[in-house]
BATIDO-453864 format. One record per residue (C-alpha): residue number from 1; chain; x, y, z. Coordinates in pm, 1 decimal. Layout:
<sites>
SITE  nr kette       xx       yy       zz
SITE NUM     A        X        Y        Z
...
</sites>
This chain:
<sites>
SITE  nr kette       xx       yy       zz
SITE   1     A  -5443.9  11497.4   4472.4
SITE   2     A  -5378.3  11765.2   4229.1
SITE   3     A  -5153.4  12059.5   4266.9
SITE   4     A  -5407.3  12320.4   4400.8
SITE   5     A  -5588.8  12120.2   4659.2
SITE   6     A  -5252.2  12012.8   4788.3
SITE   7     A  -5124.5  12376.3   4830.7
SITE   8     A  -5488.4  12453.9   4941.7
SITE   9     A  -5430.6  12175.2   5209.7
SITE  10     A  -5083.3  12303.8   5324.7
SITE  11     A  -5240.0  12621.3   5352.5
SITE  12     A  -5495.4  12531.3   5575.4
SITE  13     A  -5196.2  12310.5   5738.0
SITE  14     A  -4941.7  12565.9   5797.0
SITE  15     A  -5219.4  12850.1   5962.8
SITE  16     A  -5305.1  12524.4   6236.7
SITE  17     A  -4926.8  12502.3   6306.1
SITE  18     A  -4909.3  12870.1   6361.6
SITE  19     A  -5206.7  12833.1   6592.4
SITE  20     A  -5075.7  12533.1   6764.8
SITE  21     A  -4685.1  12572.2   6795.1
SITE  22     A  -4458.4  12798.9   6907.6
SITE  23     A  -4188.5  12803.9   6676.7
SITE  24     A  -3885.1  12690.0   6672.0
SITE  25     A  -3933.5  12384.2   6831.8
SITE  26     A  -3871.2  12010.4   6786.7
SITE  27     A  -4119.1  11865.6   6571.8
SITE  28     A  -4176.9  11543.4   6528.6
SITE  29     A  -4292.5  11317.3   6198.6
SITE  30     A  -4414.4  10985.9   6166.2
SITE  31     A  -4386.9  10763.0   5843.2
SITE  32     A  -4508.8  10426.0   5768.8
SITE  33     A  -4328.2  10319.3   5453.3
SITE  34     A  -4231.1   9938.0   5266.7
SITE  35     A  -3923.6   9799.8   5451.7
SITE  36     A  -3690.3   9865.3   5199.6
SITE  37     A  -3308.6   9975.3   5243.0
SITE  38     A  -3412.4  10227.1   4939.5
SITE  39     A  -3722.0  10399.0   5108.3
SITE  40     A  -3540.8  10401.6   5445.0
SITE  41     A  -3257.4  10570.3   5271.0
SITE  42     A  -3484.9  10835.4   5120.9
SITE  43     A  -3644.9  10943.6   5449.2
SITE  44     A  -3269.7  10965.1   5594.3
SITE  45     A  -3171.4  11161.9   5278.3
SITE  46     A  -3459.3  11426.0   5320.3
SITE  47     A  -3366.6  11512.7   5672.9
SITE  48     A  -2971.4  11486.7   5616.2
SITE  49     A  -2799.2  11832.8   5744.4
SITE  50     A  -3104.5  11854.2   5998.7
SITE  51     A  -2967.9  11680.4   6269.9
SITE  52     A  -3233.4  11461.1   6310.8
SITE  53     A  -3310.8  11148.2   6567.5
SITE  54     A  -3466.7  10861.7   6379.7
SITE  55     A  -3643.2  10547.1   6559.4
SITE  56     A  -3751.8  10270.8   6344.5
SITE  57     A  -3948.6   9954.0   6431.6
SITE  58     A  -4045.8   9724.2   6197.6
SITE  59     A  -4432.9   9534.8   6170.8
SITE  60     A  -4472.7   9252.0   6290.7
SITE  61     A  -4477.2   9099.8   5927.0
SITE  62     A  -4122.7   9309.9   5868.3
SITE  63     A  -4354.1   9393.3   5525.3
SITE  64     A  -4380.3   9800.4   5677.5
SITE  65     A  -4134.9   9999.5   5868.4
SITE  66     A  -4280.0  10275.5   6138.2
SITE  67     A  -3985.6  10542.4   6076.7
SITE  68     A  -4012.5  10826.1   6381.4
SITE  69     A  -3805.7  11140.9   6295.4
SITE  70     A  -3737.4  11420.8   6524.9
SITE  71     A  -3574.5  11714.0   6418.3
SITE  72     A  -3565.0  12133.3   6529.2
SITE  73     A  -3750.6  12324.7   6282.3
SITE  74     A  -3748.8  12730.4   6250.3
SITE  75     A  -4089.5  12752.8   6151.5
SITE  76     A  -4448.2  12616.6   5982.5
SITE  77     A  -4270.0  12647.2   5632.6
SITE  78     A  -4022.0  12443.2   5731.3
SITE  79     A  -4191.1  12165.8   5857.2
SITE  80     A  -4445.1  12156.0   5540.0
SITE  81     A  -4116.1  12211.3   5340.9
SITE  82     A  -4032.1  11806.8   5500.3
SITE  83     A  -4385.4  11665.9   5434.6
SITE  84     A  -4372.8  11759.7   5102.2
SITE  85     A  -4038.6  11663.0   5045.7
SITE  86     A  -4165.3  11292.4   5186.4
SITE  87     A  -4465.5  11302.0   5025.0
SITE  88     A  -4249.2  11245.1   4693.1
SITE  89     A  -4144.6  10901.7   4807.9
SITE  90     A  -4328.3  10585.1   4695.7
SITE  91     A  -4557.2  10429.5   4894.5
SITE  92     A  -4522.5  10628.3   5182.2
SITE  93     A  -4775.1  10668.2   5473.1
SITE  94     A  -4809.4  11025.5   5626.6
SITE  95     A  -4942.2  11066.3   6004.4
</sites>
């Protein structure tokens, strides 16, 4: 996706989480990424300094990782500020 539908789509995103949420709250992201200590690692180094709870669980196959992150966010910027922070990382699945 280039540039300006991807701002165009965290534009739309961000005016649904300021309909939806009362900020600040606990938010919660889900990630399915490769089970790899390296992509793992990433997701923990995004949300380092947040405070954040992780739960992983691995497929059945152990080929995919389900990583569960909950953290406090202030507001919608900050919570498009981690999806597009994660959205840099190989291979990874966005729910």
């Amino acid at each position: 996706m280039d540039n300006q539908k991807m701002d165009e789509f965290y534009a739309k995103f961000k005016e649904r989480l300021d309909d939806t949420t009362e900020f600040p709250s606990k938010f919660i992201y889900k990630f399915i990424i490769p089970t790899t200590h390296k992509g793992i690692a990433e997701v923990h180094r995004i949300f380092d300094g947040a405070d954040p709870q992780f739960q992983l669980k691995e497929s059945r196959t152990g080929k995919y990782t389900s990583v569960t992150v909950t953290v406090f966010v202030i507001d919608a910027d900050q919570v498009i500020h981690y999806y597009r922070e994660a959205a840099s990382i190989q291979d990874i699945i966005m729910l």
